[in-house]
C-alpha positions as CSV (number, residue, x, y, z in Angstrom):
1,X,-100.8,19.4,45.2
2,X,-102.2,22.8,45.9
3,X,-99.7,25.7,46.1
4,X,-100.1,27.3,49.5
5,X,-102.3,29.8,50.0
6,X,-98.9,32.7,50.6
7,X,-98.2,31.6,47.1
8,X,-101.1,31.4,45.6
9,X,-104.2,33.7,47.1
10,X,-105.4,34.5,43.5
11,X,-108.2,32.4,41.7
12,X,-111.6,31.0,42.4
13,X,-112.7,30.7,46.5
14,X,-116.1,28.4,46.0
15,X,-118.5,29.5,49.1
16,X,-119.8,26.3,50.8
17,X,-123.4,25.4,51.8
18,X,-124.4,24.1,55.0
19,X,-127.4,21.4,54.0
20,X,-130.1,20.7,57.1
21,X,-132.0,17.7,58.0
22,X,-136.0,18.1,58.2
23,X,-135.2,19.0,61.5
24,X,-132.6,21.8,60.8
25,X,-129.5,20.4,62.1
26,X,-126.4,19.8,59.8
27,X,-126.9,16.5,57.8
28,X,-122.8,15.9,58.0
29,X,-122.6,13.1,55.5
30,X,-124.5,15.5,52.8
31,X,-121.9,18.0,53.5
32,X,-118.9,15.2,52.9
33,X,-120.2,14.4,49.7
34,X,-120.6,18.3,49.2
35,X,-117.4,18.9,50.1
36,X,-116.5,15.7,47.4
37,X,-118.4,17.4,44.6
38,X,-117.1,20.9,45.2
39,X,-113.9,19.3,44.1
40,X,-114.7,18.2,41.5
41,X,-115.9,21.1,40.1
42,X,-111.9,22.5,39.4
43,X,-111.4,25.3,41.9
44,X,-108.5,26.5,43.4
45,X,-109.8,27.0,46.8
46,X,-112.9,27.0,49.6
47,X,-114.5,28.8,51.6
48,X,-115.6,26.6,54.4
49,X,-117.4,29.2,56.8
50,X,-119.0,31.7,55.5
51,X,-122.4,33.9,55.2
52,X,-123.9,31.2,52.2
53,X,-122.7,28.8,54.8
54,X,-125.0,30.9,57.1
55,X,-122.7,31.0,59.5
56,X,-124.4,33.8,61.6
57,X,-127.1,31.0,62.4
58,X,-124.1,28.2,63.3
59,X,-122.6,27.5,66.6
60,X,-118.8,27.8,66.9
61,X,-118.8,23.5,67.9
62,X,-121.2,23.8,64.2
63,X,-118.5,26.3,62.3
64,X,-115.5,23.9,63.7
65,X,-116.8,20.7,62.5
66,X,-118.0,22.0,59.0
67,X,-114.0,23.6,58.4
68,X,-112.6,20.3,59.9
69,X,-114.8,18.1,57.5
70,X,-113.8,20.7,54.1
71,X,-110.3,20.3,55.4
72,X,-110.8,16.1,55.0
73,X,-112.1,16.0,52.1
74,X,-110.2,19.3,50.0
75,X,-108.2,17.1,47.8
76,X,-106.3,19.7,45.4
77,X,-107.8,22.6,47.0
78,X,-106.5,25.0,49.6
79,X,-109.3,26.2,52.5
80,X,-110.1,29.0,54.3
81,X,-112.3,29.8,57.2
82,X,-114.0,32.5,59.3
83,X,-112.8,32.5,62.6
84,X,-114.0,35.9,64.3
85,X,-118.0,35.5,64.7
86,X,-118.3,35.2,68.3
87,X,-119.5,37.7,70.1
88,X,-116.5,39.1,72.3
89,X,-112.8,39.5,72.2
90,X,-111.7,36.7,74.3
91,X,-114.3,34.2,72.5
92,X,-112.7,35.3,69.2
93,X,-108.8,34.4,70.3
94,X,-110.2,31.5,71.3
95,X,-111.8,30.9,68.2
96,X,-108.9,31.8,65.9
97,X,-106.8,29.8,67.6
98,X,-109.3,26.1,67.4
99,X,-110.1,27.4,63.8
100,X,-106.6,27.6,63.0
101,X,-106.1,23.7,64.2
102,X,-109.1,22.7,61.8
103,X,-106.8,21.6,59.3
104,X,-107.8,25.1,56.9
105,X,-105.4,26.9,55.2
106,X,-106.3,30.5,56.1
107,X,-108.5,32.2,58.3
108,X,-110.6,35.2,57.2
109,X,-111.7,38.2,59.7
110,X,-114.9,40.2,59.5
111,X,-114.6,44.0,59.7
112,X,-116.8,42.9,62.1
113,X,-119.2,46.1,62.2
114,X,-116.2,48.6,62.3
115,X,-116.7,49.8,58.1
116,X,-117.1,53.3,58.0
117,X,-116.0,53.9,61.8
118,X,-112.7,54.6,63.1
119,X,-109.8,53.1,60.8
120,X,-107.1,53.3,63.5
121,X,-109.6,50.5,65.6
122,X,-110.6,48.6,63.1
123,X,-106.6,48.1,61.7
124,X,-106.0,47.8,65.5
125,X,-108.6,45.2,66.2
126,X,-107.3,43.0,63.3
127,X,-103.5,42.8,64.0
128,X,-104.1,42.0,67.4
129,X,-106.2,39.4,66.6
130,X,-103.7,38.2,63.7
131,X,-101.2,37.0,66.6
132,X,-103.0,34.5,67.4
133,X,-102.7,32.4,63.9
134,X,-99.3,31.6,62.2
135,X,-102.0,31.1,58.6
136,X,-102.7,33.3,56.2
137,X,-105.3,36.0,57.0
138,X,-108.1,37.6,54.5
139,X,-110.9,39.9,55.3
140,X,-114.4,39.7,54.7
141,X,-117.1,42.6,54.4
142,X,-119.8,40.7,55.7
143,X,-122.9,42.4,55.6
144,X,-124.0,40.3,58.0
145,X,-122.4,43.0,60.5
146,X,-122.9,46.0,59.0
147,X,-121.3,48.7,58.4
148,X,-119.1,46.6,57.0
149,X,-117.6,48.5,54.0
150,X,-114.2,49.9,54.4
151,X,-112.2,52.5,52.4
152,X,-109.3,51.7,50.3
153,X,-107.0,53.5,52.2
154,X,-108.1,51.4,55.4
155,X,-107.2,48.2,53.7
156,X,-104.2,49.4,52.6
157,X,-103.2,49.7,55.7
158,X,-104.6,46.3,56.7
159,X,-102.2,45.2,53.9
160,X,-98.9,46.9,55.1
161,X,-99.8,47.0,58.6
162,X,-101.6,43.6,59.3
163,X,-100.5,41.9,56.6
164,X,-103.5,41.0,55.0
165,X,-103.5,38.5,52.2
166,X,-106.7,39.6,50.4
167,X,-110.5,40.7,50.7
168,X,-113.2,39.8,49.7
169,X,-115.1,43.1,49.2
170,X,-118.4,43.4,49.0
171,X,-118.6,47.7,47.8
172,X,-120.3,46.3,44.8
173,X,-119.1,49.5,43.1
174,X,-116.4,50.2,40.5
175,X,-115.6,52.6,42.9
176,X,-115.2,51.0,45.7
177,X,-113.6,47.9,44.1
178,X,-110.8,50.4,42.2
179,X,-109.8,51.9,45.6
180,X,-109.0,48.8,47.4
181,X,-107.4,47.7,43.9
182,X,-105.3,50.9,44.0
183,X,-104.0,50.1,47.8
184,X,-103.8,46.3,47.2
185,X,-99.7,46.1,47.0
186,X,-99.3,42.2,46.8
187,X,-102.6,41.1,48.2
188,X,-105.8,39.8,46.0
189,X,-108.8,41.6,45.6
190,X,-111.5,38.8,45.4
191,X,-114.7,39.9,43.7
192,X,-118.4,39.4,45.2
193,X,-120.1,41.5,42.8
194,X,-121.2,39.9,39.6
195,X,-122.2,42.4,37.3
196,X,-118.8,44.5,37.9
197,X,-116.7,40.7,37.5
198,X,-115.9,41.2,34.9
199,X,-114.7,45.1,34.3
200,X,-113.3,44.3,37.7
201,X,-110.6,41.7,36.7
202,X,-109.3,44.5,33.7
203,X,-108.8,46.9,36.6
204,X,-106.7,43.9,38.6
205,X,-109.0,42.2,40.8
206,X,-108.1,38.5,40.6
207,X,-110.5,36.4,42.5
208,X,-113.6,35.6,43.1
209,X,-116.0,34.7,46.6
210,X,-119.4,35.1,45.6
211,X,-122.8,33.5,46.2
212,X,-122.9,31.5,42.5
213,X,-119.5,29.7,43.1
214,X,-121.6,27.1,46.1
215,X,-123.2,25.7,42.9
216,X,-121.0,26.7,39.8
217,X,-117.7,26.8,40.7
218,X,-116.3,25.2,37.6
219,X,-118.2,28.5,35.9
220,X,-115.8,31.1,37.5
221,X,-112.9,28.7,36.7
222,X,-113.5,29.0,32.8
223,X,-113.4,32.3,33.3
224,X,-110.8,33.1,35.3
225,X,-108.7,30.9,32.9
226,X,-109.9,32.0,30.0
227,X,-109.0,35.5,31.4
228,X,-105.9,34.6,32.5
229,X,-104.9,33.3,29.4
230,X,-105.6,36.9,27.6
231,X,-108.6,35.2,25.6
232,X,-110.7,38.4,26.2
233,X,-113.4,37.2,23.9
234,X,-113.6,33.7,25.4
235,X,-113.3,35.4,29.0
236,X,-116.3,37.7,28.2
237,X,-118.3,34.9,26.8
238,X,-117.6,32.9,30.4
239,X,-118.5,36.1,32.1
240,X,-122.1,35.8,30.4
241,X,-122.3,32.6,31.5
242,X,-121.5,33.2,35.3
243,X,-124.3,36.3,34.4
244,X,-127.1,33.6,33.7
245,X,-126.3,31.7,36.8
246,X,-126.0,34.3,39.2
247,X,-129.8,35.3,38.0
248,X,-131.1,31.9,38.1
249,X,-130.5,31.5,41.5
250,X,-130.8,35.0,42.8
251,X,-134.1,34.9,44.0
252,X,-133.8,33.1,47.2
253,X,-130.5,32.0,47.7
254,X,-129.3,29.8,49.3
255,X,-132.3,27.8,48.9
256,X,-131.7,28.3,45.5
257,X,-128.2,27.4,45.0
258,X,-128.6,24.1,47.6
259,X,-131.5,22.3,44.8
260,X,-129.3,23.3,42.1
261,X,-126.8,21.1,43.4
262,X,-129.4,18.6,44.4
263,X,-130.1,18.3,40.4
264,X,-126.2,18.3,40.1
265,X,-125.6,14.8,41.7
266,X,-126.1,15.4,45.2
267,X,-129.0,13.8,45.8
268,X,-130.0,14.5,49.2
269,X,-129.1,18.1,49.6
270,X,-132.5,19.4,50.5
271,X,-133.4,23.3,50.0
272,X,-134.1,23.9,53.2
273,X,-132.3,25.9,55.7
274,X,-132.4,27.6,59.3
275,X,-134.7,30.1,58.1
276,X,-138.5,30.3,56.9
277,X,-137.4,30.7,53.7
278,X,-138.6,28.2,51.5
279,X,-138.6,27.7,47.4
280,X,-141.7,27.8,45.6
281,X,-142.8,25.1,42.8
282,X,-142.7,27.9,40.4
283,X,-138.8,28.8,41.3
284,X,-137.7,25.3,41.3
285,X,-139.2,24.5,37.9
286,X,-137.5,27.4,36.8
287,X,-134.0,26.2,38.1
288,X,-134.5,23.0,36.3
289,X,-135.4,24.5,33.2
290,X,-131.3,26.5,33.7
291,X,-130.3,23.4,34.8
292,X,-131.7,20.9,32.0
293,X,-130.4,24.3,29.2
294,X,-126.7,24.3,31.6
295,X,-126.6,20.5,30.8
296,X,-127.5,20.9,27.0
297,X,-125.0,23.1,26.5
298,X,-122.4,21.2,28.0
299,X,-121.9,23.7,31.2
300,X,-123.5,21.6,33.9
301,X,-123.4,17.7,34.6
C-alpha cells in the first residue's frame, strides 16, 4: 500500500493525458487502460488533472470523471488533483469540495493568475480556499494563468501559513527553484524543469511533475532512486536519459507524448487532442525511431 500523501509527498508525480475520440470527446475506456499502464510504470504518485491533461479545455463534469476514474484504477499509487479552475470563487468551493470526494488523495491550487501580484491576496485566497478540503494541498504555477510565478518568500508563507504540502514550480531557473528550496521547511519542491533536474535535486528539490513523466514515468523513478540511493554517477546517467526523452517529445507535446504511449502498449491512444495541433509524419517517425533505440536499450517496453 501507498504511504499517504502527509507522509510521503516526495518522489515521482506522473502527469496524465486525456486521449480524444475522432470527435474530441474523452474516449474513457483509453483513459482506464491509461490509468492501468501508468501504474505499471513504478511511480509513487499521479497527477490526474492537470495542464498535459489539458485541463483548461475540460469541463468540471470532464475534470471530475477523469480524477474519479485515476482514483479506480491507482493501485500502489497516491493521486492528486486540480480542483481551482473554474472561473469564480463560489464555483471553486464548490469544486474543491466534489474534487475532494473523487476518491484523490490531494488537491492542488493554481496561483491562479496572482504570481508576481500582491502576496498578502494570493496567501489569503489559498487558505480560505484550503477550508474547504480535510486532503492534502499542493500548488501549481500553471502557466496556463499567468503570471503565475511566485517568490520564495510567498511560498514560504503558503507553507507556514496555509500549510502547503509542496509545489510544483515552474521558475525554470536555479534561481527561482533555490528560493522556494530555501523557504520549503517540511514541504517538497517538485521539479518541472528538466535541464535544472538534476542540479535541482543536489540543492533539495525532491520531486518531480513534468510534461515527460505522461509517457516515461518509470524514467524519473530510476532516477530518483538512483539519486536517493547516493549513486551520483548512476543518478546522472538516469538524468541523461530523462534528457533524451524530454527532447524527443518536445516538439508538440502532448501530441507527442500520447503516440509515444500508443507505441508503448496502449493501442488506441490516438494523438489527437482538443486543439489544431496535429503530428506530422516526419515527427512520428522520429518518435519511433526513440522508441525502437528506448526498447533496445532496455528503457522502454
Amino acid at each position: 500500500m501507498a504511504k499517504p500523501l502527509r507522509e510521503n509527498p516526495t518522489g515521482i508525480f506522473s502527469l496524465m493525458l486525456t486521449p480524444y475520440n475522432e470527435d474530441k470527446t474523452i474516449d474513457w475506456a483509453t483513459y482506464e487502460e491509461y490509468c492501468d499502464w501508468q501504474v505499471e510504470q513504478g511511480v509513487e504518485h499521479l497527477f490526474a488533472v492537470c495542464g498535459s491533461s489539458e485541463m483548461a479545455n475540460l469541463t468540471l463534469e470532464e475534470r471530475l470523471n477523469l480524477a474519479t476514474l485515476t482514483a479506480k484504477h491507482k493501485g500502489d499509487t497516491t493521486i492528486v488533483a486540480t480542483a481551482n479552475m473554474e472561473p469564480s470563487w463560489f464555483a471553486q468551493v464548490e469544486e474543491v469540495k466534489r474534487m475532494s470526494q473523487t476518491g484523490v488523495d490531494g488537491i492542488v491550487f493554481t496561483t491562479k493568475g496572482m504570481g508576481g501580484h500582491d502576496e498578502d491576496r494570493l496567501v489569503s485566497y489559498i487558505g480560505e480556499l484550503c477550508q474547504y478540503t480535510d486532503l492534502p494541498v499542493f500548488m501549481y504555477e500553471f502557466p496556463g494563468l499567468s503570471p503565475h510565478i511566485i517568490s520564495g518568500n510567498a511560498y514560504g508563507r503558503l507553507v507556514k501559513e496555509c500549510g502547503i504540502m509542496g509545489i510544483k514550480d515552474t521558475t525554470c531557473t536555479m534561481e527561482g527553484i533555490g528560493a522556494k528550496i530555501e523557504q520549503k521547511g517540511d514541504s517538497c519542491i517538485i521539479q518541472a524543469n528538466m535541464p535544472f533536474l538534476f542540479e535541482a535535486y543536489k540543492a533539495g528539490a525532491r520531486g518531480v511533475m513534468a510534461t515527460p513523466t505522461a509517457c516515461g514515468g518509470a524514467f524519473f523513478q530510476r532516477f530518483h532512486e538512483a539519486f536517493m540511493s547516493g549513486d551520483m554517477a548512476l543518478a546522472e546517467q538516469r538524468f541523461n536519459e530523462i534528457t533524451l526523452l524530454d527532447n524527443a517529445i518536445d516538439s508538440g507535446f502532448n501530441n507527442s507524448a500520447k503516440y509515444l504511449v500508443q507505441l508503448q502498449g496502449v493501442k488506441n491512444f490516438k494523438p489527437i487532442n482538443r486543439s489544431p495541433n496535429t503530428l506530422s509524419g516526419a515527427r512520428m517517425e522520429s518518435i519511433k525511431s526513440f522508441h525502437s533505440w528506448c526498447v533496445a536499450n532496455g528503457l522502454m517496453k
